[in-house]
LODOPA-57072 format. One line per field, with one value per residue (C-alpha): residue number from 1; x, y, z. Coordinates in nm, 4 decimals. Layout:
% residues N
num	[NUM, ...];
px	[X, ...];
py	[Y, ...];
pz	[Z, ...];
***
This chain:
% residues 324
num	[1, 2, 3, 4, 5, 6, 7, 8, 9, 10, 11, 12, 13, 14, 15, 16, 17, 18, 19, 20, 21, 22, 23, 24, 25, 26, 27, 28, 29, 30, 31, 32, 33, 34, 35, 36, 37, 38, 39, 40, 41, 42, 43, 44, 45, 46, 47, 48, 49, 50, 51, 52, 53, 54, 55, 56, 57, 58, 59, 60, 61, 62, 63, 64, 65, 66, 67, 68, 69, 70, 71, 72, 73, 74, 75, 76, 77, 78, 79, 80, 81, 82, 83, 84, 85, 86, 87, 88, 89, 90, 91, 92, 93, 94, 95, 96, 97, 98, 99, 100, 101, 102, 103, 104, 105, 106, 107, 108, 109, 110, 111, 112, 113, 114, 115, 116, 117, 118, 119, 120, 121, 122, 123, 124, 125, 126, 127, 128, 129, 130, 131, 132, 133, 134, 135, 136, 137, 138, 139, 140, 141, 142, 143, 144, 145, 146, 147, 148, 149, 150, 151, 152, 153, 154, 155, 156, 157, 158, 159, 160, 161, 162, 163, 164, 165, 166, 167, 168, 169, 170, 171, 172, 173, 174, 175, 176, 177, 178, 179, 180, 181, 182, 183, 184, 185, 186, 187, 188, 189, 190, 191, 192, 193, 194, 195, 196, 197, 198, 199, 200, 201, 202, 203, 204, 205, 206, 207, 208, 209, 210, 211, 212, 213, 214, 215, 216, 217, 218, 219, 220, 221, 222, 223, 224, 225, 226, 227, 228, 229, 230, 231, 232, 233, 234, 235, 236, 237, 238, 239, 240, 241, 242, 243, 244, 245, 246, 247, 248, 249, 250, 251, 252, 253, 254, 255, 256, 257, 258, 259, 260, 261, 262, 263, 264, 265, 266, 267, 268, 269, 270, 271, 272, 273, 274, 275, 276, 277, 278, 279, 280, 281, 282, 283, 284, 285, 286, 287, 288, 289, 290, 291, 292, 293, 294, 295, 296, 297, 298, 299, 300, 301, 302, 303, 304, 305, 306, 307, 308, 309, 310, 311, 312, 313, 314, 315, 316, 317, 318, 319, 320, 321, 322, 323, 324];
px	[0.0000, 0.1431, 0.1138, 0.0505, -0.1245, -0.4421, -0.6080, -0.9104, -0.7642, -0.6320, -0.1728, -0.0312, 0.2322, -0.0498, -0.2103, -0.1647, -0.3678, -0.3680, -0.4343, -0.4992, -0.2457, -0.4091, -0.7166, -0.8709, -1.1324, -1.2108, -1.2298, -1.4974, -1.6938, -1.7532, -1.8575, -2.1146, -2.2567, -2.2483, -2.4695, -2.7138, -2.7825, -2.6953, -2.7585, -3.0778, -3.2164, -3.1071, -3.3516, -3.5482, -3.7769, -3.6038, -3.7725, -3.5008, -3.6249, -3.5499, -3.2834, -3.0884, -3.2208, -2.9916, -2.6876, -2.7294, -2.7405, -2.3899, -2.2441, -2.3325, -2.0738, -1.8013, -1.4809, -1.4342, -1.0569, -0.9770, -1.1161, -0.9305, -0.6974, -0.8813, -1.0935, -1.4148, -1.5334, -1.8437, -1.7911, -2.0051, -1.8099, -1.9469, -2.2858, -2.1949, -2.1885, -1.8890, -1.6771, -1.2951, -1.1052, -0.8103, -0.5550, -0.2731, 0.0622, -0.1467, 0.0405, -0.2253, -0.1152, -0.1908, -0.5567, -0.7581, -1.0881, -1.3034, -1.5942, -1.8115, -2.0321, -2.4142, -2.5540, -2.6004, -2.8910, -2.7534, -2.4213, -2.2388, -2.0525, -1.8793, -1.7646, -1.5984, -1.4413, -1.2721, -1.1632, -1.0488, -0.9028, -0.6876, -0.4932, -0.5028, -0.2849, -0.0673, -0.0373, -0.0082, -0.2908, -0.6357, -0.9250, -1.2665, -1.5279, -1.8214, -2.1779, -2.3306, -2.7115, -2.8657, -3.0917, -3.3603, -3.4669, -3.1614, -3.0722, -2.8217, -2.6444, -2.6686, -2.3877, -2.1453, -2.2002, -2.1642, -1.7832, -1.7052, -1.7815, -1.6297, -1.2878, -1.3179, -1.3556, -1.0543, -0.8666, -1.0381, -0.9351, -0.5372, -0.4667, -0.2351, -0.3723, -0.0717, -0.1166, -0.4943, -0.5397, -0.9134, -1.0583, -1.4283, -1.5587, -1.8715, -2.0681, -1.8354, -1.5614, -1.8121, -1.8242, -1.4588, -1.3706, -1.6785, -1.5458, -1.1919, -1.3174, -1.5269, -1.1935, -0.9582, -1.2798, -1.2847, -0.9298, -0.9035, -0.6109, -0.5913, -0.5237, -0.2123, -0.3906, -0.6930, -0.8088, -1.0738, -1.2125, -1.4480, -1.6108, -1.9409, -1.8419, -2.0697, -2.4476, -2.5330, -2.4064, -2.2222, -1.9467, -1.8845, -1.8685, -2.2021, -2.3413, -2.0667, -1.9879, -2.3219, -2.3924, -2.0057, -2.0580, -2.1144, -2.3378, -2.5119, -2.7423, -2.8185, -3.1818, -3.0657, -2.8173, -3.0382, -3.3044, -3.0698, -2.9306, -3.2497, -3.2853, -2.9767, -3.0384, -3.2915, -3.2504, -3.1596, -2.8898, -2.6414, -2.4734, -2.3323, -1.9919, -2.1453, -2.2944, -2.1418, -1.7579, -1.6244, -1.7480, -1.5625, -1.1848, -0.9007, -0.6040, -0.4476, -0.6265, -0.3469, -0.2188, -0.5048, -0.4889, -0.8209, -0.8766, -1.1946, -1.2274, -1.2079, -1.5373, -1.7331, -2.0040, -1.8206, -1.5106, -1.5048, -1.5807, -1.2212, -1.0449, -1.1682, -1.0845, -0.7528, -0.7398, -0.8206, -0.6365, -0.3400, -0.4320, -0.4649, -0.1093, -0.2149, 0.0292, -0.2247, -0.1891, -0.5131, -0.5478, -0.7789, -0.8015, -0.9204, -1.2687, -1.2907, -1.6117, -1.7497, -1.5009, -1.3375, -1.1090, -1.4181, -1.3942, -1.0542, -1.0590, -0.9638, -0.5656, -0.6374, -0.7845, -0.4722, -0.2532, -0.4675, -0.4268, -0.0653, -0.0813, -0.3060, -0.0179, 0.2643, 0.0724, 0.0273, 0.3798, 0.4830, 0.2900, 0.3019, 0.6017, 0.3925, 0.6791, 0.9426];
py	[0.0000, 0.3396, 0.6278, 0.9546, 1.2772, 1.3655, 1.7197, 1.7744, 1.4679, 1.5645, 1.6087, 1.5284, 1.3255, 1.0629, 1.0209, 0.8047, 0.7687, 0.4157, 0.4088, 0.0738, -0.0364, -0.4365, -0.5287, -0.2179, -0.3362, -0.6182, -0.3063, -0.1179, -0.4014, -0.4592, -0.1060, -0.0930, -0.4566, -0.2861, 0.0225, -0.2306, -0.5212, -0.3049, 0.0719, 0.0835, -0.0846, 0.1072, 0.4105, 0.5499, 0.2686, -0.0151, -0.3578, -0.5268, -0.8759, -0.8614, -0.6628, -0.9637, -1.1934, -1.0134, -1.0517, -1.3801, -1.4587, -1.2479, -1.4801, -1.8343, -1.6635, -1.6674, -1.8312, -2.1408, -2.1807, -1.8882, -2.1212, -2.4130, -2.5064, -2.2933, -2.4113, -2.1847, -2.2140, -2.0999, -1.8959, -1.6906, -1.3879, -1.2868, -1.3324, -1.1888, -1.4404, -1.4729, -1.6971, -1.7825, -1.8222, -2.0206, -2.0933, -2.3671, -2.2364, -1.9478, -1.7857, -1.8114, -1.5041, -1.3207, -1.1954, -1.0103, -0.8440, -0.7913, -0.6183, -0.6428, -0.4478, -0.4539, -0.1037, -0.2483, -0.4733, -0.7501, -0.9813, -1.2088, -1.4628, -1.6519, -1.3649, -1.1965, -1.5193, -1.5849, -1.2001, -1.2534, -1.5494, -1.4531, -1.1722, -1.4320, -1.6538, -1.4003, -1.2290, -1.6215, -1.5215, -1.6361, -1.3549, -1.2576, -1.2118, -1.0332, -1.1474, -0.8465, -0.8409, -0.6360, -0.3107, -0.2591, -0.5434, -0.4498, -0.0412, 0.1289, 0.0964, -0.3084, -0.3268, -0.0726, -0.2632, -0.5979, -0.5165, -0.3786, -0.6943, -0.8806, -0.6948, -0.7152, -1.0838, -1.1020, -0.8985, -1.1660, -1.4442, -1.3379, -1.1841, -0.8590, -0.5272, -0.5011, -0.8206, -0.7333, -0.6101, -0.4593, -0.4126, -0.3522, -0.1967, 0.0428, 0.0522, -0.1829, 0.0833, 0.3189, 0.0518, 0.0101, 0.3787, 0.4212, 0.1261, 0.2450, 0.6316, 0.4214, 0.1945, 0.5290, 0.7215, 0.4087, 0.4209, 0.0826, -0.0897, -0.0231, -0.2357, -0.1639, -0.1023, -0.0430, -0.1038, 0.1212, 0.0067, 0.2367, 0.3437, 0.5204, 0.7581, 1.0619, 0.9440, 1.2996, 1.2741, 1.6166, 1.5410, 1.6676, 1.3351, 1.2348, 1.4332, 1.5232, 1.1144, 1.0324, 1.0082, 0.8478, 0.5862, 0.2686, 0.0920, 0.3406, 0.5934, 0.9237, 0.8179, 0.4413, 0.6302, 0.8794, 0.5546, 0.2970, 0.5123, 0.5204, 0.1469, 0.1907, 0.5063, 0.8065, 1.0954, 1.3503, 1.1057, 1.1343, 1.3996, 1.2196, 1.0603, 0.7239, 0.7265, 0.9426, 0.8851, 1.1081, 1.3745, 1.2360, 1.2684, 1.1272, 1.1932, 0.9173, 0.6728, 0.3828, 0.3917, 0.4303, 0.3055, 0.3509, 0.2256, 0.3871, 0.4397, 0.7088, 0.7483, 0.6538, 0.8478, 0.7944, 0.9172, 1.2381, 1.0248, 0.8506, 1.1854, 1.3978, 1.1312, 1.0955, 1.4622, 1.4639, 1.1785, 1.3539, 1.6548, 1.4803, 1.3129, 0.9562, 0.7886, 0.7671, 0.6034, 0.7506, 0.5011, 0.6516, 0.3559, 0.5301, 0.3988, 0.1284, 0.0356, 0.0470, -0.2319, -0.3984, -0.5672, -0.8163, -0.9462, -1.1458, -1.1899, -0.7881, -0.7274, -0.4345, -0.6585, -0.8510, -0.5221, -0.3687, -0.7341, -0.7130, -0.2468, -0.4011, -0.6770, -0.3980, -0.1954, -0.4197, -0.5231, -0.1515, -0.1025, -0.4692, -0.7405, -0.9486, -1.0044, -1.1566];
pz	[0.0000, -0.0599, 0.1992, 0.1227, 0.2166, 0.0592, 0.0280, 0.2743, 0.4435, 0.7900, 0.7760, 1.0397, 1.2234, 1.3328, 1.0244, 0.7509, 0.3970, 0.2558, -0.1577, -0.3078, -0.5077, -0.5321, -0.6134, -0.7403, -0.9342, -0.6990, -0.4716, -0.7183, -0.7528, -0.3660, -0.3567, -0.6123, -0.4711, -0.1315, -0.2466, -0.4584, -0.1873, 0.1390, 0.1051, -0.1217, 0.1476, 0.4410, 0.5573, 0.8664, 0.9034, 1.0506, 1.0776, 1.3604, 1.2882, 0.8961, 1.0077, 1.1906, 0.9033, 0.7069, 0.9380, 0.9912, 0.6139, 0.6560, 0.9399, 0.7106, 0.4564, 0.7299, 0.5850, 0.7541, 0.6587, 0.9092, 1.1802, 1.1341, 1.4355, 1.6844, 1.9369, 2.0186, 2.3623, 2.5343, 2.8686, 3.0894, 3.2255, 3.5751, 3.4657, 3.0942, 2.7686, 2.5752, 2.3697, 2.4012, 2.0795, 2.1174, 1.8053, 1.8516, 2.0221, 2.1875, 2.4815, 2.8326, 2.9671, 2.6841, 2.5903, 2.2664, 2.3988, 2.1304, 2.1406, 1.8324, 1.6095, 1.4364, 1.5148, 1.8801, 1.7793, 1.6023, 1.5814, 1.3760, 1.5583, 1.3216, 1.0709, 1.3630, 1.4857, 1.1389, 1.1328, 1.5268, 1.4843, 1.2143, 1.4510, 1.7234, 1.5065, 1.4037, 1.8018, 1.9639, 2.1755, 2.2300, 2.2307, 2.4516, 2.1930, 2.4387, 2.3461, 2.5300, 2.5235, 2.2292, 2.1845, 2.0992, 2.4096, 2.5962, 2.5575, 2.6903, 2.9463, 2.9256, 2.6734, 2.8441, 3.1827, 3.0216, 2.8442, 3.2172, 3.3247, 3.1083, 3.1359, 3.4941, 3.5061, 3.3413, 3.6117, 3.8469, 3.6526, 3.7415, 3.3446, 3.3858, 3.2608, 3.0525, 2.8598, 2.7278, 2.4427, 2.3984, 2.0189, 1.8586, 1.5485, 1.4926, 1.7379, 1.9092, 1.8595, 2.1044, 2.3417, 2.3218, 2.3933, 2.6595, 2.8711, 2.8279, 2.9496, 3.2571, 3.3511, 3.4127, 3.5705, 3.8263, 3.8530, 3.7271, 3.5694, 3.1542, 2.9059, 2.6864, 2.3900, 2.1732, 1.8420, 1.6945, 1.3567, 1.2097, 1.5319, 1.5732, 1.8365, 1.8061, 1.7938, 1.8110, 1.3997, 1.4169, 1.1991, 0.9127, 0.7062, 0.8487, 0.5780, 0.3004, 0.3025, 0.2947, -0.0915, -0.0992, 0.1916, -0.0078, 0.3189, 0.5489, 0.4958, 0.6883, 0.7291, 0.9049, 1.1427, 1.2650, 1.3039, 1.4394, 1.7448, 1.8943, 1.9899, 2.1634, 2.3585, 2.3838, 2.2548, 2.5697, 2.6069, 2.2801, 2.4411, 2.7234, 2.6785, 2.8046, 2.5054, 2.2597, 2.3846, 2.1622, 2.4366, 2.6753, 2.8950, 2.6377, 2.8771, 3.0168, 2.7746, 2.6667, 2.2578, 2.0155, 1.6644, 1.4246, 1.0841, 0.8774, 0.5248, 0.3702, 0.2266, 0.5640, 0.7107, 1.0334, 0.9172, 1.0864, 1.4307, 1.4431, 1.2932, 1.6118, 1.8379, 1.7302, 1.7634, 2.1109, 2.2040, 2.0440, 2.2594, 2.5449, 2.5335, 2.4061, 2.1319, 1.8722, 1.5358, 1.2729, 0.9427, 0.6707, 0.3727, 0.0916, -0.0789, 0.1589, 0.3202, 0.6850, 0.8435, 0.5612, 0.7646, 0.7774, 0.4212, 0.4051, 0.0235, 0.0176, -0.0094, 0.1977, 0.4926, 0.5012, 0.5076, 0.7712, 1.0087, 0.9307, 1.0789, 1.3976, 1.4458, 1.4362, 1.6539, 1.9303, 1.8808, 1.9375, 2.3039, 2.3988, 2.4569, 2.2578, 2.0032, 2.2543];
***
């Protein structure tokens, strides 16, 4: 991939622009099947069951390749359902918490485990994947409290703050960053790390990209975020950094890297974090992959996928001892 700058893109020494240089057309294609089968369908009105039918026709397309040689496992987490992943040669004092994504109301198990799995091979670790309960049955603050939990329990069960890793995507990514905000506010142990990919940080919709992106973003629609947010949380509430973590206290956070695309109506939510991280002190590491869609990393066929596995690997290498 080569890196470079890109007018109306933010310059800076935490920022870097990724242009496809593999797999371009495979890359237009995806795009314009993404805008047919995903975003004409996408608007205000947002029917949850047919919504999940749809993800779940996603998760049966999970690669099962990527899942070969790792056990899955079945754990409850003080009270809180998750699953371990666990690839051969996996170090035990080593852990991935993932935290996944689905617009907080729906979840794809086994697409997320081949994604997961395929860092845990790389990292020799094993990961958390967090099966918080959804919206619209379970609205905020079920899922914040639940990824508390869930890191918690792994204090309890004797892993070192230093040798977790915590990750999530969309509105994972919020979940991420709102648990991370809660942990330093309780003056609780941090992870090393976090991995942000494409994270919907700003329910409020106030950035800039929520609406100049929006005839560009080859998946969402303004209509179906505006819609969405609400199973998740009332209105009065978007505001609050609970729920809109982009609002909240950066400083003293541990390294942040984010990935987005460059065409995303959530751009603008990972480029003013990393702002304010950077404000605030926090080595923070701001990926913009140009013309990629809302968490590529999720499709392993793309060459860009594969690239961005190999930046999240580096990362962690950088702020862990991982690597020894």
């Amino acid at each position: 991939m080569n890196m470079t700058m890109t007018k109306h893109l933010p310059a800076n020494a935490f920022t870097r622009v990724f242009h496809p240089t593999q797999g371009r057309y495979t890359l237009e294609l995806l795009n314009l099947l993404l805008r047919l089968t995903v975003k004409s369908r996408l608007g205000l009105h947002i029917d949850i069951p047919k919504l999940r039918g749809k993800f779940s026709q996603l998760n049966r397309q999970a690669s099962p390749a990527l899942l070969a040689g790792v056990k899955r496992e079945n754990v409850l987490c003080n009270g809180v359902s998750a699953q371990w992943l666990s690839p051969e040669g996996y170090r035990p004092d080593r852990v991935l918490l993932y935290i996944h994504g689905g617009a907080f109301v729906a979840y794809t198990p086994d697409v997320y485990a081949a994604m997961v799995s395929s860092w845990c091979q790389g990292l020799k670790t094993r990961a958390l994947l967090v099966d918080y309960r959804l919206a619209p049955e379970h609205p905020y603050p079920t899922a914040l409290e639940e990824c508390l939990a869930a890191y918690r329990w792994l204090l309890d069960q004797g892993f070192k703050a230093r040798d977790i890793v915590i990750a999530g995507d969309s509105a994972g990514g919020n979940l991420v960053m709102a648990t991370l905000q809660h942990l330093k506010a309780d003056k609780q142990p941090l992870p090393s790390c976090a991995i942000l990919l494409s994270p919907f940080l700003d329910l409020t919709l106030s950035g800039e990209s929520a609406v100049s992106n929006a005839p560009r973003d080859p998946i969402f629609t303004l209509p179906f975020a505006v819609g969405v947010r609400a199973f998740y949380a009332p209105a009065d509430t978007y505001s609050n950094a609970s729920v809109s973590p982009l609002f909240g206290d950066f400083s003293g956070l541990p390294p942040l890297l984010f990935q987005v695309g460059s065409t995303e109506m959530l751009l603008d939510d990972s480029v003013r974090a990393a702002a304010k991280a950077n404000a605030s002190g926090v080595p923070v590491q701001l990926e913009i992959w140009k013309r990629l869609p809302h968490v590529f990393q999720l499709i392993p066929a793309l060459p860009q996928a594969r690239a961005a596995e190999q930046s999240i690997r580096s990362f962690v290498h950088e702020h862990t001892d991982w690597d020894g």
